[in-house]
DOVEX-694642 format. One record per residue (C-alpha): residue number from 1; residue in three letters; x, y, z. Coordinates in pm, 1 decimal, decimal comma. Layout:
N
+-----+------+----------+----------+----------+
: seq : type :       xx :       yy :       zz :
+-----+------+----------+----------+----------+
: NUM :  ala :        X :        Y :        Z :
...
+-----+------+----------+----------+----------+
***
This chain:
248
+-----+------+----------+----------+----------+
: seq : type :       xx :       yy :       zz :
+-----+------+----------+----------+----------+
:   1 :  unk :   -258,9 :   2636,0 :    387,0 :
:   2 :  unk :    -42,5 :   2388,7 :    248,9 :
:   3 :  unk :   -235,9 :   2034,6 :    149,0 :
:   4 :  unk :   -175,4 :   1707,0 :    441,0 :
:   5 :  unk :   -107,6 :   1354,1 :    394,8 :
:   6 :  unk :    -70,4 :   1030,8 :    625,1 :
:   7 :  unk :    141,5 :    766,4 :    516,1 :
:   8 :  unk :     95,7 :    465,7 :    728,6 :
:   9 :  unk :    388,7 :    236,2 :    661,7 :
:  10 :  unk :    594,2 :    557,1 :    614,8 :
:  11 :  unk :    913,1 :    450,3 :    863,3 :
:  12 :  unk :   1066,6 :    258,0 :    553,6 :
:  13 :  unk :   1076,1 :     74,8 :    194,7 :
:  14 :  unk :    820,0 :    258,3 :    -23,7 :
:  15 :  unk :    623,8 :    463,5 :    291,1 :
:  16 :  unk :    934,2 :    668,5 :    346,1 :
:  17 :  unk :   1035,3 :    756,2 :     -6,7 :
:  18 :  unk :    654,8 :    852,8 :    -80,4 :
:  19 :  unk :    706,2 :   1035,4 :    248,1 :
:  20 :  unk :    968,6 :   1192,2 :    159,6 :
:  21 :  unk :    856,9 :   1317,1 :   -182,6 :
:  22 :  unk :    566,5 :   1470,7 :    -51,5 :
:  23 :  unk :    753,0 :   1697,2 :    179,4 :
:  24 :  unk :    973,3 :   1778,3 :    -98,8 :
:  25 :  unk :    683,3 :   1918,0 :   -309,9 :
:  26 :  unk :    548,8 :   2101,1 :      9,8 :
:  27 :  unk :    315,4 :   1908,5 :    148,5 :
:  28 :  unk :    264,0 :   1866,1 :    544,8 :
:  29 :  unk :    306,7 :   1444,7 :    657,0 :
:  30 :  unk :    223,9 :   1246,3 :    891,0 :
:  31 :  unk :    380,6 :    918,6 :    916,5 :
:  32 :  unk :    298,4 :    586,5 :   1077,0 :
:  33 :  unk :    458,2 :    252,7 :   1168,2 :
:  34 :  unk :    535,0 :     37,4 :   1470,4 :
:  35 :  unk :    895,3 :     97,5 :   1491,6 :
:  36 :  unk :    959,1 :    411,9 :   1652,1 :
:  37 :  unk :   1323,6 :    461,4 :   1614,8 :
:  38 :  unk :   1283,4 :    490,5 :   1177,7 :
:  39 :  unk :    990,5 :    703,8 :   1235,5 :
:  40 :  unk :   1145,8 :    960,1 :   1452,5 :
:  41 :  unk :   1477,8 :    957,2 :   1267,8 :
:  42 :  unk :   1246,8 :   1042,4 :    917,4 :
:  43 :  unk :   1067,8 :   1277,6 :   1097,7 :
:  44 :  unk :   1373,1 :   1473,2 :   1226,6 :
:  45 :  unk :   1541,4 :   1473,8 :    814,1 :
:  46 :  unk :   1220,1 :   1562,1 :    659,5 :
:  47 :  unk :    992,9 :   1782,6 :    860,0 :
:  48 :  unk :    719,7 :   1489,9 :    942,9 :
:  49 :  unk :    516,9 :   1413,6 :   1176,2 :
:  50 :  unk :    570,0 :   1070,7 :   1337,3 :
:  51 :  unk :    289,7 :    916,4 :   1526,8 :
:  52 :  unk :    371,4 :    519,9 :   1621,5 :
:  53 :  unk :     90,6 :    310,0 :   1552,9 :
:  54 :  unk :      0,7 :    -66,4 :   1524,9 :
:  55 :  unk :   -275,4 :   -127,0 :   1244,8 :
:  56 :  unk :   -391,5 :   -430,6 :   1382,6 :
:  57 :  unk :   -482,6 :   -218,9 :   1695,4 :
:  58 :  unk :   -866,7 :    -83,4 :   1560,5 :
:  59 :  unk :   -874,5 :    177,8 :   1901,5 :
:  60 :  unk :   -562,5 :    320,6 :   1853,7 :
:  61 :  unk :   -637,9 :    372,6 :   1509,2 :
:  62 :  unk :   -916,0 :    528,3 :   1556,1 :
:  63 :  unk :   -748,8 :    732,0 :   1840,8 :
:  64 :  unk :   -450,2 :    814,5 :   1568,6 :
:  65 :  unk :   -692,8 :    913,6 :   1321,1 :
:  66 :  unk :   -867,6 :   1184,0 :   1559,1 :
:  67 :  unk :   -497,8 :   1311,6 :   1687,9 :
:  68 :  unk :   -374,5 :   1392,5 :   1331,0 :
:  69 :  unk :   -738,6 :   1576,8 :   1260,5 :
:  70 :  unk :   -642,8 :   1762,4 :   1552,8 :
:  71 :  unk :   -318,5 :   1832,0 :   1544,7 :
:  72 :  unk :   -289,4 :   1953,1 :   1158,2 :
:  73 :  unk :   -666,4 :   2044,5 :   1099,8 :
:  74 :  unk :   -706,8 :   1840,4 :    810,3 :
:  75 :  unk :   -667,5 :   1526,4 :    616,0 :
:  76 :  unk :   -618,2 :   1566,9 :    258,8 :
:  77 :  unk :   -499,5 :   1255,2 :    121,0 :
:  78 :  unk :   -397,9 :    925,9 :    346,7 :
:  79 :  unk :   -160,1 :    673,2 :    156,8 :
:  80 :  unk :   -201,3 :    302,2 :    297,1 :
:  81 :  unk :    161,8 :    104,8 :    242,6 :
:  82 :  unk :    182,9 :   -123,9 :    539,4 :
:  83 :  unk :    288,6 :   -450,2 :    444,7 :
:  84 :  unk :    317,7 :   -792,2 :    601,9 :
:  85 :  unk :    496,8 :  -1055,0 :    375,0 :
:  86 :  unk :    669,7 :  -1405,2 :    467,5 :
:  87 :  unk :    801,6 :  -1642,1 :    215,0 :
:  88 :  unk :    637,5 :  -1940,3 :    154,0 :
:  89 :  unk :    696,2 :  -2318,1 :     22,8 :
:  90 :  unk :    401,2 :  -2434,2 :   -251,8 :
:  91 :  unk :    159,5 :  -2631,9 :   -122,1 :
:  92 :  unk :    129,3 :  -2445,4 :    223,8 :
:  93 :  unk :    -80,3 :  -2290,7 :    373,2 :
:  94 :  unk :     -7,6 :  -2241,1 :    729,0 :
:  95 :  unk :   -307,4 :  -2022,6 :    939,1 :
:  96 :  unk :   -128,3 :  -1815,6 :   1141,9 :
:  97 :  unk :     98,0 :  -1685,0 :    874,0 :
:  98 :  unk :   -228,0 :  -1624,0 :    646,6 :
:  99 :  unk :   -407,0 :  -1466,0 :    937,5 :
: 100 :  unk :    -58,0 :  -1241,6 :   1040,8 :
: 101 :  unk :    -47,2 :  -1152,6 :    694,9 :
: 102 :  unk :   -414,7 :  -1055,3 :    603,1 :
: 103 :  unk :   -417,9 :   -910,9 :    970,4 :
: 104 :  unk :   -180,2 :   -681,0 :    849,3 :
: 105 :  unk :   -240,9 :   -625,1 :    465,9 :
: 106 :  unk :   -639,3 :   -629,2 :    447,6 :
: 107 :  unk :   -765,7 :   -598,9 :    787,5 :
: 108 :  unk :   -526,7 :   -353,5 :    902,0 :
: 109 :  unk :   -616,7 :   -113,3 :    565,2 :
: 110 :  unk :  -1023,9 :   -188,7 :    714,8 :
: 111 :  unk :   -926,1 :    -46,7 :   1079,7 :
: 112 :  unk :   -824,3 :    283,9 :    875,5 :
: 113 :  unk :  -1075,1 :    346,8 :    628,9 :
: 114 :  unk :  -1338,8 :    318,9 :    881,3 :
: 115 :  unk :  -1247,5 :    634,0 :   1078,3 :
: 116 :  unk :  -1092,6 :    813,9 :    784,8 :
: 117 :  unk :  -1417,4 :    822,3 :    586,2 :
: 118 :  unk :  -1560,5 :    918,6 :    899,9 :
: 119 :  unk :  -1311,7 :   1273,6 :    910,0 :
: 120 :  unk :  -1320,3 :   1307,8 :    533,9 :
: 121 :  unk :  -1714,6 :   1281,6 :    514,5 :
: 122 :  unk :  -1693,2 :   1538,3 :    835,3 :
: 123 :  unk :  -1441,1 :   1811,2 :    650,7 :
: 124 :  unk :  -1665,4 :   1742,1 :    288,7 :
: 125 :  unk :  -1331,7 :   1588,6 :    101,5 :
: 126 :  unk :   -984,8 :   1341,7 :     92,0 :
: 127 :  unk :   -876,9 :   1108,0 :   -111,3 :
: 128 :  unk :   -739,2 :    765,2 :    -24,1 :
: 129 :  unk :   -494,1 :    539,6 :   -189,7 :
: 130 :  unk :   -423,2 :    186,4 :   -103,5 :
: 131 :  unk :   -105,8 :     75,4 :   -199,8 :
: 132 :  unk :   -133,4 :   -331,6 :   -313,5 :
: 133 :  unk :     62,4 :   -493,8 :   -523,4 :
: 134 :  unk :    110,8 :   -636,6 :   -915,0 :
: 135 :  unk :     91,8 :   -991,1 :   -726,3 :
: 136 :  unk :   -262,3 :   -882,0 :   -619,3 :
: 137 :  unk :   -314,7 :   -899,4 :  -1021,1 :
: 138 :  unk :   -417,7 :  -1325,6 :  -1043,6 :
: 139 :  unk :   -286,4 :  -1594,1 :   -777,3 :
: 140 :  unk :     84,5 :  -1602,6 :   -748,9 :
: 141 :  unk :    273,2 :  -1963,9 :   -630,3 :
: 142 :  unk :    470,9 :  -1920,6 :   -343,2 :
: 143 :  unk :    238,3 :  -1598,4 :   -239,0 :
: 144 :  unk :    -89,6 :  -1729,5 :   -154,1 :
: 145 :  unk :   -191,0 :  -1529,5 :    142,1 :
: 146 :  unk :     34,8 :  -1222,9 :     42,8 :
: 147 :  unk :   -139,1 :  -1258,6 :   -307,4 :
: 148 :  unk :   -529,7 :  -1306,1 :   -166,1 :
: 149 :  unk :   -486,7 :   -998,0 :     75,2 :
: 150 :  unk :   -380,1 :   -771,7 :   -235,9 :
: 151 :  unk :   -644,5 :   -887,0 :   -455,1 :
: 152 :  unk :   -897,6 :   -809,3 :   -209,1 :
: 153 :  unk :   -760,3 :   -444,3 :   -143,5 :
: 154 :  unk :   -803,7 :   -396,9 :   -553,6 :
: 155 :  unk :  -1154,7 :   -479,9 :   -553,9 :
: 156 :  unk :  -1190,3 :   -312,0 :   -217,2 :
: 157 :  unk :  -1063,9 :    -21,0 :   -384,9 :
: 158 :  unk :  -1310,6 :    -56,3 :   -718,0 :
: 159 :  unk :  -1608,3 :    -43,2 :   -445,5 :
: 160 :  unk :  -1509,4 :    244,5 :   -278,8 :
: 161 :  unk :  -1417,6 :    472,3 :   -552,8 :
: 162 :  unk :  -1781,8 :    400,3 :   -644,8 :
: 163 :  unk :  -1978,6 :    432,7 :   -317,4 :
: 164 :  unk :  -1773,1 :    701,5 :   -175,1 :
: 165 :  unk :  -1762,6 :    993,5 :   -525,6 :
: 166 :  unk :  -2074,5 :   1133,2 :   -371,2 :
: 167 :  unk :  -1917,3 :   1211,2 :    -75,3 :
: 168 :  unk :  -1568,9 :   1402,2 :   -288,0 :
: 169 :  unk :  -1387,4 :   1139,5 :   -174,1 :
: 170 :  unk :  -1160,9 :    993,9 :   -439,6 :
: 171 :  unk :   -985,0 :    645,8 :   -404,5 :
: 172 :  unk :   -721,9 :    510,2 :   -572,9 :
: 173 :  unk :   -495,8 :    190,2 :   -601,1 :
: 174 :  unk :   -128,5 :    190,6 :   -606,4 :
: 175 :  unk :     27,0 :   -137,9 :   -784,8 :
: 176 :  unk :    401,9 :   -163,0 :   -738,9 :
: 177 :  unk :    633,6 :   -458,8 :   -900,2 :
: 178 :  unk :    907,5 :   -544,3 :   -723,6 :
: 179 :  unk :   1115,0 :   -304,7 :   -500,9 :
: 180 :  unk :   1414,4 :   -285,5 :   -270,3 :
: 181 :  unk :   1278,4 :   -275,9 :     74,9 :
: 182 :  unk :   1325,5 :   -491,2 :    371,7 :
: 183 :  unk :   1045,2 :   -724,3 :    250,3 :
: 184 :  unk :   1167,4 :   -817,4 :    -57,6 :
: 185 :  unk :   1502,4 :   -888,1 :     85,8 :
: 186 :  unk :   1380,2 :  -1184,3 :    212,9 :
: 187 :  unk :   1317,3 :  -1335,1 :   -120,1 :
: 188 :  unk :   1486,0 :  -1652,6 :   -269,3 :
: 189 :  unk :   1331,4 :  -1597,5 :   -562,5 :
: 190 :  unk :   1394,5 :  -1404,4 :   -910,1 :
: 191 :  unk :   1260,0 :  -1011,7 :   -878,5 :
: 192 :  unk :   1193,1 :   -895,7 :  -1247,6 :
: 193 :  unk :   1189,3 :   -521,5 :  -1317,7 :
: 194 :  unk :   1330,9 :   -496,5 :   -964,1 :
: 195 :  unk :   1344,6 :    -76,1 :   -866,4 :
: 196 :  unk :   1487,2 :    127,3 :   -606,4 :
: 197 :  unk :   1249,4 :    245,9 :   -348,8 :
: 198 :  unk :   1298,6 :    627,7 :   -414,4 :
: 199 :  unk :   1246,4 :    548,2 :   -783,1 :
: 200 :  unk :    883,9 :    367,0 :   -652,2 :
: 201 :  unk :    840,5 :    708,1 :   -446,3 :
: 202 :  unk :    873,5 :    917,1 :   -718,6 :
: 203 :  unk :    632,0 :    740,5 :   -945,8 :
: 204 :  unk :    376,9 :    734,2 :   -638,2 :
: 205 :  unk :    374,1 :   1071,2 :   -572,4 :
: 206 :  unk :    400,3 :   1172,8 :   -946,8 :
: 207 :  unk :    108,9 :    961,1 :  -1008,3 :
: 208 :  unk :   -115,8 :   1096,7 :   -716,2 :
: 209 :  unk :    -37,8 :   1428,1 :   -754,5 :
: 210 :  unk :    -16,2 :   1470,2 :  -1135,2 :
: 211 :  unk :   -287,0 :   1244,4 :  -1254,2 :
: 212 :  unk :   -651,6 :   1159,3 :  -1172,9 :
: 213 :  unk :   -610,4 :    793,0 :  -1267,1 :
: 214 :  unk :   -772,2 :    544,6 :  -1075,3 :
: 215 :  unk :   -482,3 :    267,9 :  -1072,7 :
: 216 :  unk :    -84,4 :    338,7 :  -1062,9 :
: 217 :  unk :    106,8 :     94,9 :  -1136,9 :
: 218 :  unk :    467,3 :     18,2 :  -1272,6 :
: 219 :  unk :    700,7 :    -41,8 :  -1380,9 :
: 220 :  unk :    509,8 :    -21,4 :  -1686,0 :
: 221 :  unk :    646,5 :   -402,0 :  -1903,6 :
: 222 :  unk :    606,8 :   -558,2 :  -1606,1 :
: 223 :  unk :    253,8 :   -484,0 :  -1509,2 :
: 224 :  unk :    126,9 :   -522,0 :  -1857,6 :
: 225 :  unk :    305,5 :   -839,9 :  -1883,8 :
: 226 :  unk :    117,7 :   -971,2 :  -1615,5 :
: 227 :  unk :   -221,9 :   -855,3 :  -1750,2 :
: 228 :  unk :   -185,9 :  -1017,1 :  -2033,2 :
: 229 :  unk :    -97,5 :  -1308,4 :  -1851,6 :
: 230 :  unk :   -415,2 :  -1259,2 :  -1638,0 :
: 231 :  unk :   -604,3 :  -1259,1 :  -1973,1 :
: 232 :  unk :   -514,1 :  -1623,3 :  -2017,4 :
: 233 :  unk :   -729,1 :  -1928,3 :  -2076,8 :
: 234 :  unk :   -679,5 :  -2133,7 :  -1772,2 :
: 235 :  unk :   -473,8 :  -2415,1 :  -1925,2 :
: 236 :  unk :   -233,2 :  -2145,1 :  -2038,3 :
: 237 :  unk :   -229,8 :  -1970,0 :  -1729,1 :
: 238 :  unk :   -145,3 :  -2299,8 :  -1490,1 :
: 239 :  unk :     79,4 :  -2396,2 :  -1747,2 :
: 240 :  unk :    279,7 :  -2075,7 :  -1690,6 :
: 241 :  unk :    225,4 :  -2089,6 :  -1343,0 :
: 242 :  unk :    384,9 :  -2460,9 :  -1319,8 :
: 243 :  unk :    668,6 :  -2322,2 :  -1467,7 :
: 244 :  unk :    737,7 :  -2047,0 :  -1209,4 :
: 245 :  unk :    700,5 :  -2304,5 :   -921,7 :
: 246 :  unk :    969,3 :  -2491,6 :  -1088,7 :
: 247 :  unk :   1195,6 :  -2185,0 :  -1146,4 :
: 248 :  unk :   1458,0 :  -2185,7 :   -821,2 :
+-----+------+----------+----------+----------+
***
């Protein structure tokens, strides 16, 4: 019986080229997302399973979860990319685009481990990656309630690979720089190391199938660029983050 995955987030950007590259290697998907019409046109290319879903909907993700148990059997490995992101000037902090945002990012990742442990305790296995983010790495200017929501699904992530290894249930973290997707379109803003979203795929599904590591993340300058930067005494680090502010 060949091995399952869900990829919420999987109608586009990253979600779809980790899709994608898990079918390629044999594995049975089902996808996610609130826009039908990419869903069922991934589906029909790739052999997927498409079932439309809102994260910030807790009953119909608990409903999803229960459907896909049915439907395949099993749930081997489920692959959180669902992303909420709007561009920001310094200095604001507007409440309904944190709470969209961490609605999305933080809370909506919440709605889905609840359940999923639930299935994964009940068939004695899974694994679960969250995919965050290299901003999620210290706070970024311009990205303070993208930034927050990412941090908090890293250490999220360092809890549960703790708590949940008694249970065989592995967790992992998924750190991408900067990729092509709809998201990062909307940024006015330089994009170092900036990939292609297959490329980010690849790397995903290389690194969760071909590794046990706890944390992927790339592209590999980039990410230990901004450790090191992370490292920082704080007049260093504010200094450097001045400068980006100031960077159009």
């Amino acid at each position: 019986m060949s091995k399952t995955a869900w990829v919420l987030g999987g109608g586009s950007g990253i979600g779809a080229a980790l899709v994608k590259e898990l079918v390629a290697r044999g594995w049975t998907v089902a996808i996610s997302g609130r826009r039908t019409e990419p869903l069922q046109a991934l589906a029909e290319s790739h052999d997927a399973r498409p079932y439309r879903l809102d994260v910030t909907d807790f009953d119909a993700v608990k409903d999803t979860v229960k459907q896909i148990a049915a439907d395949i059997g099993k749930i081997d490995l489920v692959v959180f990319s669902v992303a909420a992101w709007e561009v920001t000037k310094p200095g604001t902090y507007d409440y309904e685009s944190f709470r969209r945002i961490i609605d999305t990012n933080l809370l909506g990742a919440m709605r889905v481990i609840d359940p999923v442990v639930a299935q994964m305790r009940k068939q004695g296995f899974g694994e679960i990656a969250l995919v965050a983010s290299v901003a999620g790495y210290f706070g970024l200017p311009r990205s303070a309630a993208y930034s927050s929501g990412k941090s908090a699904m890293i250490t999220l992530a360092e809890t549960m690979r703790t708590e949940l290894a008694s249970d065989n249930i592995s967790v992992r973290i998924v750190c991408p720089g900067f990729v092509k997707t709809d998201l990062t379109a909307k940024n006015d803003f330089p994009m170092p190391f900036l990939m292609e979203a297959d490329k980010a795929g690849k790397r995903i599904a290389d690194g969760l199938l071909n590794s046990k590591r706890f944390e992927i993340a790339f592209p590999t300058r980039f990410v230990l660029l901004l450790k090191l930067i992370g490292l920082m005494p704080y007049p260093i680090f504010f200094a450097i983050m001045k400068r980006l502010i100031a960077r159009k």
